[in-house]
PyMOL commands that place a pseudoatom at each C-alpha (Angstrom):
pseudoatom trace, name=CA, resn=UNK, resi=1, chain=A, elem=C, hetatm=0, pos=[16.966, 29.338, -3.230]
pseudoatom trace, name=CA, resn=UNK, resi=2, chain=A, elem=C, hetatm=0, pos=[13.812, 28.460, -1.563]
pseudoatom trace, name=CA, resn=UNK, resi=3, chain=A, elem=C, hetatm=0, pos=[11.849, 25.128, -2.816]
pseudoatom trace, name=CA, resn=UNK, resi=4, chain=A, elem=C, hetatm=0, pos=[8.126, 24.763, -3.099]
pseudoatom trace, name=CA, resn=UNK, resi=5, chain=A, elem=C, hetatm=0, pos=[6.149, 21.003, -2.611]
pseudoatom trace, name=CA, resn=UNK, resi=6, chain=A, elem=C, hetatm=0, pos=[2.983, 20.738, -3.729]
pseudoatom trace, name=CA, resn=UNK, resi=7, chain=A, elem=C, hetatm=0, pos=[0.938, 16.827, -3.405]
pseudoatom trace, name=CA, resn=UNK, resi=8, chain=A, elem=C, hetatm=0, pos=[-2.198, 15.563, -4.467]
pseudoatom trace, name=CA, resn=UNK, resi=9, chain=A, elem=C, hetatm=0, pos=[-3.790, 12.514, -3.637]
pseudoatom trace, name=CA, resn=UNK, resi=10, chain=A, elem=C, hetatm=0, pos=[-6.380, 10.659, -5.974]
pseudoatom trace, name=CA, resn=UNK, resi=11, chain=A, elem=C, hetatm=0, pos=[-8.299, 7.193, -5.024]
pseudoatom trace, name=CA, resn=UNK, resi=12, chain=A, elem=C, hetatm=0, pos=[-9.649, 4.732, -6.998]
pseudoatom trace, name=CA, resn=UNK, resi=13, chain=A, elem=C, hetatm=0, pos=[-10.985, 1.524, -6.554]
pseudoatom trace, name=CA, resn=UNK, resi=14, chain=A, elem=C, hetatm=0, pos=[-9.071, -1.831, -8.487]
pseudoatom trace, name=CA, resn=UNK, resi=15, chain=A, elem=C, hetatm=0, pos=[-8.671, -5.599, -8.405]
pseudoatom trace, name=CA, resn=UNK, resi=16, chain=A, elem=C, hetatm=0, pos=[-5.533, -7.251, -8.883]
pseudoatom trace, name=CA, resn=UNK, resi=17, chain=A, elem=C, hetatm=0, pos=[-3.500, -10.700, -8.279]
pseudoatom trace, name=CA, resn=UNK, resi=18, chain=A, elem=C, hetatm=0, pos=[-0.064, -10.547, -7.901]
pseudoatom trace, name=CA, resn=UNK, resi=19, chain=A, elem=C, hetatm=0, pos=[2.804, -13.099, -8.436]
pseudoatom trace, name=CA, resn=UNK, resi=20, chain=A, elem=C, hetatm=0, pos=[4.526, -13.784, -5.470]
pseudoatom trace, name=CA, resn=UNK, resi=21, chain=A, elem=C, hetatm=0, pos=[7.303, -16.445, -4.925]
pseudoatom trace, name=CA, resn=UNK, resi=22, chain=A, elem=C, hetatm=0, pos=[5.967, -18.069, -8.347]
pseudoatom trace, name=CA, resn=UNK, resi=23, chain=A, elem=C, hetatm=0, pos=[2.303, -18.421, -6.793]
pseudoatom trace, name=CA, resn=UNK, resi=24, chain=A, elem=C, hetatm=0, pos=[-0.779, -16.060, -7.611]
pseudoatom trace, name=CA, resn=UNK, resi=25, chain=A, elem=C, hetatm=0, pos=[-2.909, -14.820, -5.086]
pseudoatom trace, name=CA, resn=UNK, resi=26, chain=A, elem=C, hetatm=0, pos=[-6.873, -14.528, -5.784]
pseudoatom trace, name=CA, resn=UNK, resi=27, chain=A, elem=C, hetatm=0, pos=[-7.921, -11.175, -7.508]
pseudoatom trace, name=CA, resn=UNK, resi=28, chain=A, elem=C, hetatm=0, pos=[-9.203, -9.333, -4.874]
pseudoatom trace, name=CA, resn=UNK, resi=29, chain=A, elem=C, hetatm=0, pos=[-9.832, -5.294, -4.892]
pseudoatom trace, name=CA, resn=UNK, resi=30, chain=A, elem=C, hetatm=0, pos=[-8.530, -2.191, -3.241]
pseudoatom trace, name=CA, resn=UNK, resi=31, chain=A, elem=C, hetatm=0, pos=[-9.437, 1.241, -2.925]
pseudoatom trace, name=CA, resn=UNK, resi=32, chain=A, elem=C, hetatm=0, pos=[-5.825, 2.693, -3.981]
pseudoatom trace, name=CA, resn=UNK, resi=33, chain=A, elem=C, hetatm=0, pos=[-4.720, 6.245, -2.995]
pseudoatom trace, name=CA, resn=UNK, resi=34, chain=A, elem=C, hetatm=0, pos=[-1.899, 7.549, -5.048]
pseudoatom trace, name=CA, resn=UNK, resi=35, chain=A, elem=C, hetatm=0, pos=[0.117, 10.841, -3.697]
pseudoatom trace, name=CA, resn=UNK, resi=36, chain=A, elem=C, hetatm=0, pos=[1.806, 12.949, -5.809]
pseudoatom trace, name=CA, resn=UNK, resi=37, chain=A, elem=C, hetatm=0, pos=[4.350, 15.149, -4.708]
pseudoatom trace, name=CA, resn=UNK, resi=38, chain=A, elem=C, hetatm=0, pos=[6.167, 17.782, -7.296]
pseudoatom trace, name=CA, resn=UNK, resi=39, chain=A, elem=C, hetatm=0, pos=[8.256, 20.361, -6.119]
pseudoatom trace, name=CA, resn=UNK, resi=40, chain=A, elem=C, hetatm=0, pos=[9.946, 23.645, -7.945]
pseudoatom trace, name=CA, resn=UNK, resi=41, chain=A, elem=C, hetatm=0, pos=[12.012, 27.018, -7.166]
pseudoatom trace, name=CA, resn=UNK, resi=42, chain=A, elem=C, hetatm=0, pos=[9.540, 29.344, -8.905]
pseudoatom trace, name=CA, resn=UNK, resi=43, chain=A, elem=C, hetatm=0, pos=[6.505, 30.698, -8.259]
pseudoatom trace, name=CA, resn=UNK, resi=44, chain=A, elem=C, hetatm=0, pos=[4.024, 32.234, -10.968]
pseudoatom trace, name=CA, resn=UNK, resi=45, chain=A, elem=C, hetatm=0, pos=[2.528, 35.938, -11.506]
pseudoatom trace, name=CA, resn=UNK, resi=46, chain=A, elem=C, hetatm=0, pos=[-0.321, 34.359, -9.060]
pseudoatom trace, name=CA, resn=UNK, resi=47, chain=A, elem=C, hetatm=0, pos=[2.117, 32.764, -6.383]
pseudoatom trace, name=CA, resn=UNK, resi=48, chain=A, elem=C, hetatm=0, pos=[1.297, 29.214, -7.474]
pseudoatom trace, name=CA, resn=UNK, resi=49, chain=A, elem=C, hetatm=0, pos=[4.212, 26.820, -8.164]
pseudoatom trace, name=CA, resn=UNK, resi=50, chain=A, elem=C, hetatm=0, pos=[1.534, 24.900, -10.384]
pseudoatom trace, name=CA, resn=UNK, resi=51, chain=A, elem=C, hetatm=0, pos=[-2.257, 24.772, -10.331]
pseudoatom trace, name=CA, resn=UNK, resi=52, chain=A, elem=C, hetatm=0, pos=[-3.752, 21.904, -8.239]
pseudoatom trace, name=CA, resn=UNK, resi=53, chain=A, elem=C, hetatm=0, pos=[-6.419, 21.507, -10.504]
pseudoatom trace, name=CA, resn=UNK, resi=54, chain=A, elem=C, hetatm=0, pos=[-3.940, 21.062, -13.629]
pseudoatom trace, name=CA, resn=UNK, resi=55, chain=A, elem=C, hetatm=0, pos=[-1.898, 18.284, -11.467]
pseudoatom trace, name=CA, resn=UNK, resi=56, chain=A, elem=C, hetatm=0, pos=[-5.091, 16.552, -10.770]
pseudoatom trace, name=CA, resn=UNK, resi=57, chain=A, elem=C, hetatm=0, pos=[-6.327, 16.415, -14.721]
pseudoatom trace, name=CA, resn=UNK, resi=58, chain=A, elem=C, hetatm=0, pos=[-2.938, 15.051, -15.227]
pseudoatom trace, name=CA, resn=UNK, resi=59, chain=A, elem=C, hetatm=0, pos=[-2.902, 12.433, -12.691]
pseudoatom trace, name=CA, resn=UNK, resi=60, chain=A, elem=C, hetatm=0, pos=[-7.092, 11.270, -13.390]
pseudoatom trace, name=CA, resn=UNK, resi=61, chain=A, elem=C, hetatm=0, pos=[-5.893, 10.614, -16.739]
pseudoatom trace, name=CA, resn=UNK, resi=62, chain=A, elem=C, hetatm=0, pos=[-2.855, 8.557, -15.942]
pseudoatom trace, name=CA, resn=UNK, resi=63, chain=A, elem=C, hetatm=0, pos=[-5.338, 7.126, -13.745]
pseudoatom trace, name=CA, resn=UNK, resi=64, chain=A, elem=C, hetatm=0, pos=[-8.611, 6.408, -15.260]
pseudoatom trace, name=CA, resn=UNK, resi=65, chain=A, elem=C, hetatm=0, pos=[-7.861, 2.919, -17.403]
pseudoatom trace, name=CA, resn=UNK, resi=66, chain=A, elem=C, hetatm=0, pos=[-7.430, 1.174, -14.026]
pseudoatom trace, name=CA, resn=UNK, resi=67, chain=A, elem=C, hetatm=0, pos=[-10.211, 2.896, -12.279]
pseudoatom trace, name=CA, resn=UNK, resi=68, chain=A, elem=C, hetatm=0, pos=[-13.380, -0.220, -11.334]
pseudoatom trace, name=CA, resn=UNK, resi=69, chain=A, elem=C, hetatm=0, pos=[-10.565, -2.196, -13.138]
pseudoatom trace, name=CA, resn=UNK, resi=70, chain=A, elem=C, hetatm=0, pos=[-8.916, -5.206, -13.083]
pseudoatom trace, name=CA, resn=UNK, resi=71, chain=A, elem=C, hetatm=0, pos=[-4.880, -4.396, -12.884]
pseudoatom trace, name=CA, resn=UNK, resi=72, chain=A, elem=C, hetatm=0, pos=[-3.847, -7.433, -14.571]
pseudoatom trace, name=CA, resn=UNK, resi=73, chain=A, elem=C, hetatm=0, pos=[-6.464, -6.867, -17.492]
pseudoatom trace, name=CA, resn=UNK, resi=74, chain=A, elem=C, hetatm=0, pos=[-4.831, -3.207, -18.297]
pseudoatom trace, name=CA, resn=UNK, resi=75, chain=A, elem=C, hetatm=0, pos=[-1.744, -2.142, -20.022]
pseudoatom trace, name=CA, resn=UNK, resi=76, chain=A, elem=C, hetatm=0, pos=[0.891, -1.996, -18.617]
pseudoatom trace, name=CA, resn=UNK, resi=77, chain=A, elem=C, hetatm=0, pos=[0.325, -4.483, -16.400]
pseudoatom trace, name=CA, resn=UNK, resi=78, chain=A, elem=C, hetatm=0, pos=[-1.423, -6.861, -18.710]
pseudoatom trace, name=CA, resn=UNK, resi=79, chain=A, elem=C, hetatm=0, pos=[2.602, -7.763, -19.025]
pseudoatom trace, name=CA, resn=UNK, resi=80, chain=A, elem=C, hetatm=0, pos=[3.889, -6.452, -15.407]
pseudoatom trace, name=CA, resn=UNK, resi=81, chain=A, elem=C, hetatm=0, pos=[3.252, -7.721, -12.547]
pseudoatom trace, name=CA, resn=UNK, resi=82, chain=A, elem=C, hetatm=0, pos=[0.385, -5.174, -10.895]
pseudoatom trace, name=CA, resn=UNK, resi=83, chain=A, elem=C, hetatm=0, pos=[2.429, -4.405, -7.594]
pseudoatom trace, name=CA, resn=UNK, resi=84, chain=A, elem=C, hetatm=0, pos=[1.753, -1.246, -5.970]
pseudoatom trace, name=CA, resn=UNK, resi=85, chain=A, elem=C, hetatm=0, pos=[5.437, -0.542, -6.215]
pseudoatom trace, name=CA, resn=UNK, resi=86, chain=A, elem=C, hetatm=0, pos=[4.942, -0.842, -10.278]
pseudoatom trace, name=CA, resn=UNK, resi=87, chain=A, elem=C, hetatm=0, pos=[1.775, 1.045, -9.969]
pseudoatom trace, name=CA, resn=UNK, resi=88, chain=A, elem=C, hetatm=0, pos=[3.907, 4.573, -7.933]
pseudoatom trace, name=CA, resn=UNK, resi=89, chain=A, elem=C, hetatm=0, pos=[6.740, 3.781, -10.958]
pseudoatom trace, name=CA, resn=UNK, resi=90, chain=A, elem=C, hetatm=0, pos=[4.200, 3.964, -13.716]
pseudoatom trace, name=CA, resn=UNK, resi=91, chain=A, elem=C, hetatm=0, pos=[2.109, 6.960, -12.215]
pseudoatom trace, name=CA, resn=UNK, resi=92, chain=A, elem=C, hetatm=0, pos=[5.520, 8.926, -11.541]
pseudoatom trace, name=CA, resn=UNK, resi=93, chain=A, elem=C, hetatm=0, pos=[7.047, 8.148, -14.967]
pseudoatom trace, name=CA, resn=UNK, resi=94, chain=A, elem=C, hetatm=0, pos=[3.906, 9.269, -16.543]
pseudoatom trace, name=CA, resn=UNK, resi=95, chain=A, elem=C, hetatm=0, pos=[3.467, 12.259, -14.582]
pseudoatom trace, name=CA, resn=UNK, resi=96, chain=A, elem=C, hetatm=0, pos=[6.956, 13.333, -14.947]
pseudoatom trace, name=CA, resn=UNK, resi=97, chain=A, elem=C, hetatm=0, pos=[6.829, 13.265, -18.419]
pseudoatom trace, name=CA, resn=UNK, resi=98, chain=A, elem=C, hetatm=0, pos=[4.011, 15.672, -18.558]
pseudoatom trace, name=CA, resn=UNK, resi=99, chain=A, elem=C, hetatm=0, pos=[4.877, 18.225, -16.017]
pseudoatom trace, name=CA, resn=UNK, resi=100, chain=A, elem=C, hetatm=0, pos=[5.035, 22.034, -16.834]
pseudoatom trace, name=CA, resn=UNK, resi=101, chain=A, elem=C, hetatm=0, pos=[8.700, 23.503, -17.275]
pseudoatom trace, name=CA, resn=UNK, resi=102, chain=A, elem=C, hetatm=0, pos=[10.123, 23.540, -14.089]
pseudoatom trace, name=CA, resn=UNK, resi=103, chain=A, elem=C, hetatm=0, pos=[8.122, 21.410, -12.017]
pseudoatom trace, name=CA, resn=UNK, resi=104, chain=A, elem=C, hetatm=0, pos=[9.972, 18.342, -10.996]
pseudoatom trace, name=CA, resn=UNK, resi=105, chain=A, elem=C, hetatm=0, pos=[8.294, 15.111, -9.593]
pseudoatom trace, name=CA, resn=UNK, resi=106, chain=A, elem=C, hetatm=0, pos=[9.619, 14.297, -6.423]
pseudoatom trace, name=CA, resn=UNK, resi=107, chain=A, elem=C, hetatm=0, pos=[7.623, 11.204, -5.126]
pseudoatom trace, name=CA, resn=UNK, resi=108, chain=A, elem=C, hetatm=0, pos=[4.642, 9.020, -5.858]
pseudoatom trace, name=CA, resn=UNK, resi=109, chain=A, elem=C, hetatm=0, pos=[3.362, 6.807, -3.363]
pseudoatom trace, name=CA, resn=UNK, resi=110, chain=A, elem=C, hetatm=0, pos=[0.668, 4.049, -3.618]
pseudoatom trace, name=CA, resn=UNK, resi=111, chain=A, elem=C, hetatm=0, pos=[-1.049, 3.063, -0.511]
pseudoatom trace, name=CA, resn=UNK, resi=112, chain=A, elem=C, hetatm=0, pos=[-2.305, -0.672, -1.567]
pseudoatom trace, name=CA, resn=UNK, resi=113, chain=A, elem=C, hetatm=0, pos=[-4.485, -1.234, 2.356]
pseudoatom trace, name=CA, resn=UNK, resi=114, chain=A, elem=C, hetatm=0, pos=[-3.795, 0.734, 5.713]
pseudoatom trace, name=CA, resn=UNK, resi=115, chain=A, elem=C, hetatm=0, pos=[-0.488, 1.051, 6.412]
pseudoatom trace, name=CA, resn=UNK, resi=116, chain=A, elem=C, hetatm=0, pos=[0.697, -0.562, 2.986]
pseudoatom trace, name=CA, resn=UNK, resi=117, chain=A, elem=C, hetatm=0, pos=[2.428, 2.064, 1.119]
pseudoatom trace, name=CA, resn=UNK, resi=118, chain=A, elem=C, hetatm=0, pos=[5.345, 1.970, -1.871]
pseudoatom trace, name=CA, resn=UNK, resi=119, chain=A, elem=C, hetatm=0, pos=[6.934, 4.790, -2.986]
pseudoatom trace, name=CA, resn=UNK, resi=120, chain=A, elem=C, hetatm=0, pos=[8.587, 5.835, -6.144]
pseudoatom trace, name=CA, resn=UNK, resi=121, chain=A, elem=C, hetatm=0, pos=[11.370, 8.191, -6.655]
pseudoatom trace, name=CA, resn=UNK, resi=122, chain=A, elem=C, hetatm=0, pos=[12.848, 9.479, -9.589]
for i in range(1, 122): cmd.bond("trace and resi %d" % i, "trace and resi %d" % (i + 1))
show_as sticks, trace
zoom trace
């Protein structure tokens, strides 16, 4: 049975300061990009697997409490550590959990700078 990927990609800008080895680094911003990438078997009446549009409501809501933010200010990372590795696992677990019936999530990735990316699978 064929399988259909669709991704989107959103960026925003945000500050955070991470704990690293038990010392915090100065808040200092980032213009994230977060990729979404959802994949299914079936196709609709209009040969969509899902409308982009619909997948990028989703993700600008998951989204918008950290956008011109500061990470370590908003839930859940008022109590996390704002990684960009926590950041793909909380975008993907949200997203997942409001996905149409039979869409699956496949990946979210977070680039933090150039050629810093994390990746979250389910």
């Amino acid at each position: 049975m064929p399988q259909f990927e669709i991704a989107i990609e959103r960026v925003f800008p945000a500050a955070h300061a991470i704990v690293m080895r038990g010392e915090r680094e100065t808040l200092h911003g980032h213009n994230w990009v977060v990729r979404v990438v959802v994949a299914g078997h079936a196709l609709d009446a209009d040969g969509l697997l899902v409308d982009f549009h619909e997948l990028e409501r989703l993700l600008d809501a998951i989204v918008a409490p950290f956008r011109n933010a500061n990470l370590n200010e908003a839930p859940p990372f008022d109590r996390l550590n704002p990684t960009a590795e926590r950041l793909a696992e909380h975008v993907g677990v949200e997203m997942a959990r409001q996905l149409p019936k039979g869409v699956a999530l496949v990946s979210v990735s977070v680039t933090e700078a150039p050629g810093c990316v994390a990746t979250y699978r389910p």
